[in-house]
N, C-alpha and C positions, 0 to 999 in steps of 0.2 A: 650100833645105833644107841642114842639116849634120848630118853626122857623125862620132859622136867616138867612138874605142876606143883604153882604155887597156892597158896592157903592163907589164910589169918586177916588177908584186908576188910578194912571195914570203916566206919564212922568214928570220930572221935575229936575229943574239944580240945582247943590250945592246953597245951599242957599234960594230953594222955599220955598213954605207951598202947602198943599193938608189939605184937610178933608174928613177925612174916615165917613162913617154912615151905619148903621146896622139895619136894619128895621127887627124890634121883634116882634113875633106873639106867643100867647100862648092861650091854650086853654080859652074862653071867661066864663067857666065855673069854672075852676079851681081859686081858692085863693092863691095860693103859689106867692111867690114872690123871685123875681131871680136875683142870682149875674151875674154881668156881667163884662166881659176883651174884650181885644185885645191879642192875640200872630201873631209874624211872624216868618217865613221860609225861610232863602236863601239859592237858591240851595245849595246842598252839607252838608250843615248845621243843626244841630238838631231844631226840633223848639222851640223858647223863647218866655217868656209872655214877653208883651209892658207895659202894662196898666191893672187895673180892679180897679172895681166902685161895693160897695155896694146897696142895696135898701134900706137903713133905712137910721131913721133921720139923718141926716148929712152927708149923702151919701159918706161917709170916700173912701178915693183913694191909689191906692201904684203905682210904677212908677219903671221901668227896671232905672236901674243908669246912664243908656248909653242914654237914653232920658229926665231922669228929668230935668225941665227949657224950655225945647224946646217942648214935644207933653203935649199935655191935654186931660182927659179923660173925658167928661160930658154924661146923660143922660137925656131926657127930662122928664117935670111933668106927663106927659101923660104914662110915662116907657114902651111905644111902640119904642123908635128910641135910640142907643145907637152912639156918637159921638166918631173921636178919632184928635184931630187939631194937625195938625204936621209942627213946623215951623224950620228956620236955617236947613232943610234936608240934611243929607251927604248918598254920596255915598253909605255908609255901611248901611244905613236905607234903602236901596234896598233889596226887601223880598215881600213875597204874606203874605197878611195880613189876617187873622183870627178875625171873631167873635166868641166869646163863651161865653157860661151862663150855669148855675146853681143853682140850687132850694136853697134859704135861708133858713137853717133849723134852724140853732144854728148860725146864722151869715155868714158869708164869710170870708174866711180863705184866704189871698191874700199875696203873701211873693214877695216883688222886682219885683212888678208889675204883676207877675204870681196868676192869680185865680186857687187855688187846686181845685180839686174834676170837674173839664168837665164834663157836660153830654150829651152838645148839642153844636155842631160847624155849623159853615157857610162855604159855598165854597171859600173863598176867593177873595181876590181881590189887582191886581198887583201894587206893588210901584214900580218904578226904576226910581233912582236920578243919573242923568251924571254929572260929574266932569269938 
């Protein structure tokens, strides 16, 4: 079983940074190792992937087009806390922000920042950037 709860959203004006963090719990018994993303949600809106981060060597990244250069995806060594840095914020990066993971089977499959295959999400946690 995992679980995931995210942290750091909050209020901020065109032009901040926030850092998001997802503190990752999985069972202490299990070996699998797990991909991890960001998606968000604004109202009205379908939800899109942000970001997601492999667990293998080189921890390979993919990145939504609408934020490459501006948010960063990291994971720490310990692969308990997943990060997401988000700087230059616009208005439109206003969205409740998702953690999510999935079991590395055959790799991680991550297209335009979107991690396939969800098994496990977090409750969220709100951005909203004023103009």
């Amino acid at each position: 079983q995992v679980q995931l709860v995210e942290s750091g959203g909050g209020s901020v004006q065109t032009g901040g940074s926030l850092r998001l963090s997802c503190a990752f719990a999985k069972d202490p018994y299990a070996y699998n190792e797990y991909c991890l993303g960001w998606f968000r949600q604004a109202p009205g809106k379908v939800r899109e992937g942000v970001a997601a981060i492999d667990a293998g060597v080189g921890r390979a990244t993919s990145y939504a087009e609408s934020v490459k250069g501006r948010f960063t995806v990291s994971r720490d060594s310990a692969e308990n806390t997943l990060y997401l840095q988000m700087n230059s914020l616009k208005p439109e990066d206003t969205a409740m922000y998702y953690c999510a993971a999935r079991v590395r089977d055959w790799g991680c499959q991550m297209t335009a920042g979107s991690l396939l295959g969800v098994e496990y999400w977090g409750q969220g946690t709100q951005v909203t950037v004023s103009s």
